[in-house]
N, C-alpha and C positions, 0 to 999 in steps of 0.2 A: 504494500500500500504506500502510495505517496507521503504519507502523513507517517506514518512508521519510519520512513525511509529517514524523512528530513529530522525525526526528532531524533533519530539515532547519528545523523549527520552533525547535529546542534550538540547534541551529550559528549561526543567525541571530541568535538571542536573547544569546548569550555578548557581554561587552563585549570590544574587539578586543585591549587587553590579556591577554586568555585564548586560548589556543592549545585546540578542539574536543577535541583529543587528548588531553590532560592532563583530561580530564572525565572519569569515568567512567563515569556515567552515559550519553553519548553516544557512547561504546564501547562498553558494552553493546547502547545502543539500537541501534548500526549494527551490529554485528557479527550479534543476532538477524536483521534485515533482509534482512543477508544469507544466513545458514542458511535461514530460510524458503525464499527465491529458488532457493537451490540445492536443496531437499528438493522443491519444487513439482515442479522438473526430474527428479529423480530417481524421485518416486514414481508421475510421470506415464510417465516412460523404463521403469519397471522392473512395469509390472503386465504379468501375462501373460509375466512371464519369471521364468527358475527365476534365486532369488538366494540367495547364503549368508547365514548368522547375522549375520559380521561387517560385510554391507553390511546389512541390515538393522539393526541397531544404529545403525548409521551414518544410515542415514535418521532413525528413531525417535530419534536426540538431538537431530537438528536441526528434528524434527520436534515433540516435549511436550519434550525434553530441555533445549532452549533456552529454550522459555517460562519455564519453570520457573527455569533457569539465571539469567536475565536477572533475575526477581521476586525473588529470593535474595541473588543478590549486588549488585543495586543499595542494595536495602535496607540490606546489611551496609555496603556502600562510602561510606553517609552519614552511618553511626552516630556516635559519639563515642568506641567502641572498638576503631575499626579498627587489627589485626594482619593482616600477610600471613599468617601461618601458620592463623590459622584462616578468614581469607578462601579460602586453598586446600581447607581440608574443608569448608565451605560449600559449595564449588564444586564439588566430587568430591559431596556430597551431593546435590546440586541434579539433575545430570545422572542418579544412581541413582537419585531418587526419579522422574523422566520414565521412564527404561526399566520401574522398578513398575510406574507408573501404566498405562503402555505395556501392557506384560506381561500385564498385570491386561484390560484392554478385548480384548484375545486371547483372552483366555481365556474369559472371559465371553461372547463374541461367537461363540466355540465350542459353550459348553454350557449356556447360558441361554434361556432364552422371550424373545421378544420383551414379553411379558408384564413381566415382572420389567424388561426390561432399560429401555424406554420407545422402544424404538427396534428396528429389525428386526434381529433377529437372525441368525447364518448370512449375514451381507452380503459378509463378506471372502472366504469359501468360493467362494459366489455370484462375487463380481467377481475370483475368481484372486489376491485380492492376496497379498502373501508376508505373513506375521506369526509369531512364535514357535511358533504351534501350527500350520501349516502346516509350518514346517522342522523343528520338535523335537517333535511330537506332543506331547497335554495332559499327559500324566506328565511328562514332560523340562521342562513349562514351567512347572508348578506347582514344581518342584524351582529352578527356575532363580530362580521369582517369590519360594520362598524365601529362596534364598543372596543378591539385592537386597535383601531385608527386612532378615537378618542383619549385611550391609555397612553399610547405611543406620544402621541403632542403634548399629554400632561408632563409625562418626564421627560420630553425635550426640556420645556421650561425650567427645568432643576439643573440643565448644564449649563455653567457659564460658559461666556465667550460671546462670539459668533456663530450662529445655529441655522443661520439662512441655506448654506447648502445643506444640510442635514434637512432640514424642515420640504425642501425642494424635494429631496431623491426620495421622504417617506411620502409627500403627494405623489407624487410619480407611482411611486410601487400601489398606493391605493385606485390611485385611478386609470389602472392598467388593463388595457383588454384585450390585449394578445398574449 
């Protein structure tokens, strides 16, 4: 795996006065590695079987949730402003803006053309898999796609700084239709 590869790349690279673990970086990168491995497991264990919301969630962070997670707070964790307290809504952001984006290819993969989408459309239906609009039907999941939107813009405002592009690329991913 890529993510195996590089963290094994990073752990070798540290000079031996450095403890892997005190990195963040290579906590992040391992910790991703690992959700991937387990999310393969699960979402290969769980098609063709009826699952709830909350294992689904559960897949779906470790499935865009982590990516996301990992791209966000490494970044934060190298800054020159790093606070824990908004290293935490970073990180609560991070993981809501994966279930969005999640959210969002649900829904779309629901009710869009393969046309528009670039990609077949109706596949998840087709392959049984579980997704928000299989457990919650599209009403329940466009509601749901909102109250992420809503959350996501609450803790932007807890980051200092400048948040204009950030605030930019999470409307983008909401009001995405392909």
């Amino acid at each position: 795996m890529i993510f195996f590869n590089w963290s094994l790349v990073l752990k070798n690279s540290l000079p031996s006065s450095i403890s892997a673990s005190s990195f963040p970086l290579f906590e992040s990168i391992k910790s991703v590695n690992v959700e991937i491995r387990e999310m393969k497991y699960q979402s290969v264990y769980n098609i063709n079987k009826e699952i709830d919301i909350k294992l689904l969630e559960k897949i779906q962070r470790k499935k865009t949730g982590e990516l996301i997670h990992a791209a966000c707070t490494m970044s934060y964790s190298i800054s020159n402003f790093f606070e824990p307290s908004v290293q935490e809504n970073i990180s609560k952001l991070a993981y809501l803006l994966g279930q969005l984006y999640q959210i969002i290819d649900d829904i779309l993969d629901s009710t869009s053309t393969s046309e528009n989408l670039g990609k077949t459309s109706g596949k998840d239906q087709k392959d049984n898999k579980a997704t928000y609009v299989s457990i919650l039907g599209v009403v329940k999941s466009k509601k749901t796609k909102e109250g992420f939107y809503f959350e996501i813009k609450k803790l932007v405002k807890k980051i200092p700084g400048n948040t204009q592009i950030l605030n930019h690329l999470i409307d983008k991913i909401y009001a995405r239709d392909y």
